[in-house]
Structures are given as C-alpha cells and as structure tokens.
C-alpha positions in Angstrom: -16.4 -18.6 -2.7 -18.7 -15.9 -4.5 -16.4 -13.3 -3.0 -13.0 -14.7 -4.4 -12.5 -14.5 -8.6 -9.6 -15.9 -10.3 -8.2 -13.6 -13.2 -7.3 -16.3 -16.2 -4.9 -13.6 -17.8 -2.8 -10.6 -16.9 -4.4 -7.5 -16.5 -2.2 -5.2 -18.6 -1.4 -7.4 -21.8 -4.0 -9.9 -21.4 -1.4 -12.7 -22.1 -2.1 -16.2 -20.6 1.4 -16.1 -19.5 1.9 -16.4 -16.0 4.0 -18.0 -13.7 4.0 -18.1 -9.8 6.9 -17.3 -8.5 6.3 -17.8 -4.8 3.6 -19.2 -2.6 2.1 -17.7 0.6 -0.8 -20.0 0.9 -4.2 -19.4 2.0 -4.1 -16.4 4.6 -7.0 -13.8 6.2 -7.6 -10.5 4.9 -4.8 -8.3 6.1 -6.7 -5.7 7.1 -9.9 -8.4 8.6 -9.1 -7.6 12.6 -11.2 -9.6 15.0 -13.5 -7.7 17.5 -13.3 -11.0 19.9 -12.2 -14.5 20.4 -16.0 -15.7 19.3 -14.8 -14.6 15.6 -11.9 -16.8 15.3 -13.3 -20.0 14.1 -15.7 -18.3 11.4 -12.4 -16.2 10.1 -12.1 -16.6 6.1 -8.7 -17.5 4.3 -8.3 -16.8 0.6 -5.2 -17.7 -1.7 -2.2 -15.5 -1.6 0.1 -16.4 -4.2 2.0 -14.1 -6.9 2.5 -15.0 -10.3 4.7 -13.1 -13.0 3.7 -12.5 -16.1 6.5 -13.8 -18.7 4.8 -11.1 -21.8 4.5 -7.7 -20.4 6.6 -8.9 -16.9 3.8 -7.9 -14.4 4.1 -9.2 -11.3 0.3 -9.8 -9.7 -1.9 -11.4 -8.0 -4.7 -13.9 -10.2 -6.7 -14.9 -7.1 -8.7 -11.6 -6.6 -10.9 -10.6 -3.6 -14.4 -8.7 -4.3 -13.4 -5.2 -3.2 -16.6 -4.9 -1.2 -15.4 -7.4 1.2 -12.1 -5.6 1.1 -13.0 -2.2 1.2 -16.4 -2.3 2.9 -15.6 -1.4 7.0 -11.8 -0.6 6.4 -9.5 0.2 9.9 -6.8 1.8 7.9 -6.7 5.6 8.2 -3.9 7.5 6.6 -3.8 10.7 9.0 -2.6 8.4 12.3 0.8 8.8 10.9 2.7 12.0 11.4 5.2 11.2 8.4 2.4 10.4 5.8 1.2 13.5 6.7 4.2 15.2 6.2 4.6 13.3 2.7 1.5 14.7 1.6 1.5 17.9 2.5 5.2 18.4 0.7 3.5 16.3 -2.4 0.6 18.6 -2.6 2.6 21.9 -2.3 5.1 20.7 -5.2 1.8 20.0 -7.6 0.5 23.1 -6.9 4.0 24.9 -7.9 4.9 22.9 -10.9 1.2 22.9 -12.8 0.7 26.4 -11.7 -2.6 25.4 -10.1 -5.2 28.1 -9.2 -8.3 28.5 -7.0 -10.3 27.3 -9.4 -8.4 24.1 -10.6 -10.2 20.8 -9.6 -8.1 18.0 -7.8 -9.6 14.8 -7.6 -8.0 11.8 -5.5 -8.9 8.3 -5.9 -8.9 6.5 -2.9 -9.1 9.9 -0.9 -9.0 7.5 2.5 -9.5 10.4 5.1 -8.4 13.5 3.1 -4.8 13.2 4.0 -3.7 14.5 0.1 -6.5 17.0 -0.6 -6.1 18.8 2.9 -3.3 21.1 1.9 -4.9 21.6 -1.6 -8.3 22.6 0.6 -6.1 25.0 2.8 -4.7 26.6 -0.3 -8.2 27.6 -1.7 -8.4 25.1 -4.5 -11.4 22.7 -5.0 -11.0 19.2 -3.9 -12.6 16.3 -4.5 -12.4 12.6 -2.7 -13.5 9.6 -3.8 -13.7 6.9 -1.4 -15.4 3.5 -1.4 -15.4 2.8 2.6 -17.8 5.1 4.0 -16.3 5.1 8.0 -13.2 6.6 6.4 -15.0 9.1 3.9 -17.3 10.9 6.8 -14.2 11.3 8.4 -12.6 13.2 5.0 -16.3 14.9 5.2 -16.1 15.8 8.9 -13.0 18.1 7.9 -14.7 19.5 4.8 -13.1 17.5 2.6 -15.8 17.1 -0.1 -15.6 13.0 -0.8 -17.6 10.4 -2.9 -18.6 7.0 -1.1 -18.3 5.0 -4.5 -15.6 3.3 -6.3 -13.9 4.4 -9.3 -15.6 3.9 -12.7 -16.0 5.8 -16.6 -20.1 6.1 -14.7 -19.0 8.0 -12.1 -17.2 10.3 -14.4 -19.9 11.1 -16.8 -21.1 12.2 -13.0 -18.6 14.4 -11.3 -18.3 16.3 -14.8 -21.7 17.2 -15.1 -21.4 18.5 -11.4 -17.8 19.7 -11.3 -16.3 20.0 -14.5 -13.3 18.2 -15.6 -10.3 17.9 -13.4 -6.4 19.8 -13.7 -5.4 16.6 -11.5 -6.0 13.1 -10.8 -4.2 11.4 -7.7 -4.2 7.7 -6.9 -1.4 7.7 -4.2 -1.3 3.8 -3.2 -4.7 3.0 -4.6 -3.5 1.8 -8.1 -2.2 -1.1 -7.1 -5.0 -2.6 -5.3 -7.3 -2.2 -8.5 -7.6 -5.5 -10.3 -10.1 -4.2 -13.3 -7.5 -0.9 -14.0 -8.8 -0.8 -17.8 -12.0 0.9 -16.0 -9.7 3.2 -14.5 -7.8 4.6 -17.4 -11.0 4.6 -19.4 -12.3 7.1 -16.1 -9.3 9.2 -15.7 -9.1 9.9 -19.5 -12.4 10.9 -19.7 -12.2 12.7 -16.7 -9.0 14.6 -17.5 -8.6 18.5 -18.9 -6.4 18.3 -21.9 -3.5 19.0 -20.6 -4.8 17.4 -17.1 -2.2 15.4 -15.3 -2.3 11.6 -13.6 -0.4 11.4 -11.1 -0.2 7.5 -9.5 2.0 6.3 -6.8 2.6 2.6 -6.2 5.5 0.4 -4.3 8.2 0.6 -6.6 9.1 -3.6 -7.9 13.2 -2.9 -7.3 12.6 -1.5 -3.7 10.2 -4.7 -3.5 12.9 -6.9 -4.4 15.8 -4.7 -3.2 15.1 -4.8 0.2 13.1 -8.2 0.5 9.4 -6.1 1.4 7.6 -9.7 0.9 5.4 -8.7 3.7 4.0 -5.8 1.5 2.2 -8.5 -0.4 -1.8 -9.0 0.8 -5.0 -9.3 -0.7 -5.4 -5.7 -1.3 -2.3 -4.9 -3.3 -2.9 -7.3 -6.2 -0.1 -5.3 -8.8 3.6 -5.0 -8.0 5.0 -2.3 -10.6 8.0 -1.2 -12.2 7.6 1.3 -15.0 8.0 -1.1 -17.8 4.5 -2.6 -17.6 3.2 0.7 -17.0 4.6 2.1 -20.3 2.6 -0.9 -22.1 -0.3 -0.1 -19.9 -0.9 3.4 -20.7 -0.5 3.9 -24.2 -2.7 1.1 -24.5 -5.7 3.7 -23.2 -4.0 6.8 -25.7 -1.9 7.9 -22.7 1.9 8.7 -22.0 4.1 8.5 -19.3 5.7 12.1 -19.1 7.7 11.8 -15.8 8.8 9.7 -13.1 10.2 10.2 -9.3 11.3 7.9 -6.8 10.0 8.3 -3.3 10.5 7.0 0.1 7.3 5.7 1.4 6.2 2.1 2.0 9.7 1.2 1.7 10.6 2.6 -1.6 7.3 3.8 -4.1 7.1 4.9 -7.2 5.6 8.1 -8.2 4.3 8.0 -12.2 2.9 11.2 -14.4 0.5 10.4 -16.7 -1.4 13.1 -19.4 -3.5 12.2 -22.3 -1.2 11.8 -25.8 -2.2 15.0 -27.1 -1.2 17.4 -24.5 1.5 19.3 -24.8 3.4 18.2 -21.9 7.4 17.5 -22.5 8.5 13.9 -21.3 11.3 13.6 -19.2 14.4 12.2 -19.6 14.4 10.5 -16.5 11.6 7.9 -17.8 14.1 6.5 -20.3 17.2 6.4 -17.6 14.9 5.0 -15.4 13.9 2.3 -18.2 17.5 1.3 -18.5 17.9 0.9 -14.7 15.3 -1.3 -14.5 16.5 -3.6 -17.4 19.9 -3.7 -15.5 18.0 -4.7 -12.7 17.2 -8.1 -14.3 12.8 -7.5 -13.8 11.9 -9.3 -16.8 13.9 -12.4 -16.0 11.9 -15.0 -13.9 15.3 -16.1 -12.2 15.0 -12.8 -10.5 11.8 -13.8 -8.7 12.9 -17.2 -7.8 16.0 -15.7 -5.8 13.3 -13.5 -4.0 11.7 -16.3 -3.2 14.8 -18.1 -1.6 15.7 -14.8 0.3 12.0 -14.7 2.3 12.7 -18.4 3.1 15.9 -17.3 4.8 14.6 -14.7 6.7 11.9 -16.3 7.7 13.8 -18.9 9.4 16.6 -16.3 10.7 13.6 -14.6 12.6 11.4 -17.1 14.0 14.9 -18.8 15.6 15.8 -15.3 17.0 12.1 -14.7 18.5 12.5 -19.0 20.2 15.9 -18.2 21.5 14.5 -15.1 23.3 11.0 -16.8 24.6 13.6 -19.7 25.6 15.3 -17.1 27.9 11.6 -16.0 29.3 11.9 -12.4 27.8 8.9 -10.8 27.4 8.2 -9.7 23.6 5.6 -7.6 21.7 5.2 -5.9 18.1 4.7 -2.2 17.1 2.0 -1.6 14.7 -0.7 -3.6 13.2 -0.4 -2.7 9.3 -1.4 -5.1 6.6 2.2 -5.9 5.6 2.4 -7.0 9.5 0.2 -9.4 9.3 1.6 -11.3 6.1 4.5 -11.2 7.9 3.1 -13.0 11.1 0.9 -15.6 9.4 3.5 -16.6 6.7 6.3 -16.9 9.8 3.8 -18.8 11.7 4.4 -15.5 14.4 1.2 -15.9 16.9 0.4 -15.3 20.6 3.7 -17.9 21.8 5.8 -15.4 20.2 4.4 -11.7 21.0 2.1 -11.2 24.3 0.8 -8.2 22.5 1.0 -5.6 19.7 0.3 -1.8 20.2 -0.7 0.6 17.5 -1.4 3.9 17.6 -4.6 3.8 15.4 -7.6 4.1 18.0 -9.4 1.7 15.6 -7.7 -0.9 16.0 -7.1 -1.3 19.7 -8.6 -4.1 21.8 -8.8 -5.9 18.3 -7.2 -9.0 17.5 -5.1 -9.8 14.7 -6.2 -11.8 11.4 -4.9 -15.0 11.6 -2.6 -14.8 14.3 -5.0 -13.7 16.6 -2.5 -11.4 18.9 -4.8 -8.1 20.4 -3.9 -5.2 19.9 -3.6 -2.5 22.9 -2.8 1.2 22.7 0.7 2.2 22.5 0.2 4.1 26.2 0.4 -0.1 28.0 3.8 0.1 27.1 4.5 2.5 30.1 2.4 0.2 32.4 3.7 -3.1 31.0 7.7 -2.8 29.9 8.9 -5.6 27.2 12.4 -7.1 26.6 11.9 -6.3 23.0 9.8 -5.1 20.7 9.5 -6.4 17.0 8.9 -3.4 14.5 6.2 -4.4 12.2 5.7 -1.4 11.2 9.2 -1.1 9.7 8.9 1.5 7.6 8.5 4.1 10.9 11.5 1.9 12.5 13.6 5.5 12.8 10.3 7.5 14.1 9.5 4.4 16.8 12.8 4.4 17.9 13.4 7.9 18.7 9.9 8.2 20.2 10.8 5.3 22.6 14.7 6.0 23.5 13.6 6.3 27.0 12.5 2.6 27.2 15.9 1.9 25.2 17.6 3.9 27.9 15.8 1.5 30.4 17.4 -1.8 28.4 14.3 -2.2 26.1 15.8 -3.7 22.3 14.0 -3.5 19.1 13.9 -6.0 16.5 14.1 -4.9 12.8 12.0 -8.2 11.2 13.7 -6.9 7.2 15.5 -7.5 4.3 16.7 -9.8 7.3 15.8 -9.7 11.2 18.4 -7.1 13.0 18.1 -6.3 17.1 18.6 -2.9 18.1 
C-alpha cells in the first residue's frame, strides 16, 4: 500500500532490535467512520501489531500509516468533553504560574486540535499559537480566534513561525507526541524553535498505566509510541535536550506529563525524574516477560467479555455502547464486538452521529435516542468518562438500566 511504511528500526535508538510482543492483526483506521453501508466493502485494513524494542525498551508500532490518511478529515474534537476541558484549563493556568508567563510570552501547541489548551492562555492575554494538520478541526480553533496553522510539525515550519512570531516561552504537545513516527524532526523543530530557557512540555499515555490497568484498546494506528520515561531520557539528550521534571496525570487512563528545556538553560531538574526512574525499573518495563503477561491478560478479557455480552443477547436484552473513541474501536474489532452484540452506540460528538463504525460497522446515534429507545445495558467504551456517564445517566439506572465496565476486565454496574 503506498499509504502504509514499515519502520526497519526503532525510532529513538535506531537499534534493529525489536520484538512483537502481541498481535492485533489487520484492523481499519480507528478513527475511519463510515458515512453509509455502500462504504463497507471498499473499507482499508492495515497491520496493527506492537513490537518492543530489546535496546532502548520502546514499545511501538513498525507498521506506520502516512499521516495524511490519518490526519487528513479527522472526527475527533477535544472540546465535546467537559473533563478535557477542565484538564486544560487547570494545565494552562498552572504554566502560566510556574514560568511566570506574561502578555507577551508566545505559546505554541502542537497538535492544537480545536484550541482546547490555548483557550485559557488566549483568555489571559497571552499570544497563542496552534498548529494543526486537519483543517475541519483548525477552522474550528480559528472560528474562536485561536490563531492555528494547517500544516504539520517540521524544523521548515519553524524557520517560519520565527520570522513571523518570534521564538516561543512554551511548546505543548499534549497527546500528539505519541502519534509522530519521524519524532527526530520534531526535536530538531522544538529546539530550534525554543527561547533559551523555553520549556517542552509533552504529554503521552504513561507505559505502567498501559500495562497497569490492561488499556490494550488504547493501541490504534495513530498512537504508534507507548512511553515510559526511560526511552525518553535516551531520546532527548540525543537532540542536546534534558528532561527537568515529570508529573503523573489522570487522563486517557493514566498519562504522563514530561518537561523538556534545551541543555543550557538554567532550569533545575527535579528530583522526582530520578524516583520516577527507579519506579519504573521496579516495574519490570525493560524485561520482555512483562509484555508477554500483557498479552495473556487481553486474551482473558477478551474472552470474559464477549461471554458476558452472549449470555445477555441469549436472554434477549437489548444492549448498546457509549462513545465512539478510537480505543473503542480496537476494542470492538479485536473482540470480534459487531452489530449481533450492540444495536447501537451513541456519542456525544455531533460528528460522528448517523456514522458507522470502522470495522464493526455499528451506527452511531446521538446520545438524546437513549430517552426514546431504553437498553438493558450499556457497554462504556468510552471508559475513561465511566464516573461522568454514570452520574449523567442515574435516572436510566434508577429505571433498571446496568452499565458494563469492558477494563482491566469486563465489570456490570
């Protein structure tokens, strides 16, 4: 396919060293939703297999998909979710405190999506500026004067914002980081980009909330890098860069949030990188018996759920999901989860209602059918907003509805 490459090494230590460690086979683009039935035969199926690498201990994808197929007419929009917004809004108010920003600091987000990050820095009178490769979601970001760039992220487009802007006080890439396959061209843009004593601040699914809590489903075509701070470490002082601080945060099941300045600021580092070092090597990440035992723990679940979802269709109850994300969709097409399991899924992104579902084909309606249609149960896919769904719906629970938690292992509520 001349959209699908294959990497031949790792993409931190360039080591030939890898190993897969478990097998999804070939599935649809997680976020590739079907306008209508007519598109189901012509739908495209790429690898989706993860591989460790045994130098630097990198767990990735080799099988890569061209980011203009991925990215090109994207349905994900951060803002639909109340708690994301939340998130950012607390993120950007603690970067403004601790780096003592002012009104004429420059923030730049990679993978800006709809603005959700810059919006509070915009409120506050700093300068903001997106950068955003899908152009639905950018005009979006631009429709709430969120200045954005429809290009992807390269050491060209650099040289470009500083001749028009200047160089920036911060650089975000809040769950973009890990869907870049090519991230030399990233730190070589970000270090150029930076003020001296500039800050990067990433955020990526953290590997031992991964593992932890058995979030196979968060693997798709998109996120092609599963990171602990230990390959990080290697990665960034590769590019004359150091890791100065590290947090651990709640969303997507358990991230990881990473700040990065250039070596010769004058930035102290933190204490907590080295504790958090030691966790991880007590964690067991660089052994590949670790990833194995994931491996076996997916298989269990998967066969704990898909008995638990026959048992209730054998009993004629009436079943649907809640939310369409990504990880829902590896989820449903690894399980084998399709239209004799679920009658429908709603979602509370307008852009993806009366859409169907890549690979499983299941539409998805808008979350209001669920007062005109009541289910027996409804199967979170969107676990991560399990508490938020729940409490919004306790009148259906009060009216004998259950909800079905799919992970680490499939619980009914």
């Amino acid at each position: 396919m001349k959209d699908l490459s294959i990497n031949q090494v790792c993409r931190i230590c360039k080591s030939n060293k890898l190993t897969l460690v478990f097998k999804f086979g070939p599935q649809p683009l997680a976020n590739a939703f079907l306008k209508s039935q007519r598109d189901f035969q012509s739908e495209k199926y790429y690898p989706l297999n993860v591989y460790f690498c045994r130098n630097c201990h990198l767990l990735q994808l080799i099988d890569i998909v061209s980011p203009k197929v991925l990215f090109k007419d994207y349905v994900y929009v951060s803002s639909t979710s109340p708690l994301f917004i939340k998130h950012f809004e607390e993120f950007a108010r603690k970067i403004v405190e601790r780096f003592s920003l002012k009104k004429t600091s420059l923030v730049i987000d990679i993978g800006s999506n709809d603005g959700i990050l810059l919006k509070p820095y915009h409120k506050l009178g700093i300068q903001v500026l997106g950068i955003e490769p899908s152009e639905n979601v950018a005009q979006i970001a631009r429709n709430n004067s969120i200045n954005t760039i429809t290009d992807f992220f390269s050491l060209l487009l650099t040289d470009k914002i500083i001749n028009s802007y200047g160089r920036a006080e911060i650089i975000t890439a809040t769950n973009v980081f890990a869907h870049i396959n090519d991230i030399d061209e990233v730190a070589k843009g970000v270090y150029n980009l930076l003020d001296t004593n500039g800050v990067f601040i990433l955020e990526v699914p953290y590997l031992i909330d991964f593992l932890d809590k058995n979030l196979f489903d968060t693997v798709y075509h998109e996120h092609i890098s599963y990171f602990s701070l230990t390959p990080l470490l290697t990665f960034f002082k590769g590019w004359q860069m150091r890791i100065i601080d590290v947090e651990r945060v709640s969303t997507h099941g358990g991230s990881l949030r990473v700040f990065v300045t250039k070596e010769n600021s004058t930035h102290k580092i933190s204490s907590l990188v080295n504790k958090l070092l030691k966790y991880e090597k007590s964690k067991k990440l660089t052994n590949l018996s670790t990833y194995h035992q994931f491996a076996q723990r997916v298989e269990i679940n998967k066969l704990a759920l898909t008995e638990l979802l026959s048992q209730l269709k054998q009993k004629n109850k009436r079943i649907i999901g809640y939310g369409a994300p990504a990880k829902g969709n590896t989820l449903l097409n690894y399980f084998g989860i399709n239209t004799q399991y679920l009658d429908y899924i709603v979602d509370d992104s307008e852009f993806k209602h009366n859409l169907f579902t890549p690979g499983s084909h299941i539409q998805v309606r808008s979350s209001r059918f669920l007062s005109i249609q009541k289910p027996d149960y409804i199967l979170i896919l969107a676990w991560n907003f399990a508490k938020t769904i729940m409490d919004k719906y306790a009148y259906l629970r009060n009216k004998g509805v259950k909800f079905i938690l799919p992970v680490p292992s499939p619980k009914i509520i």
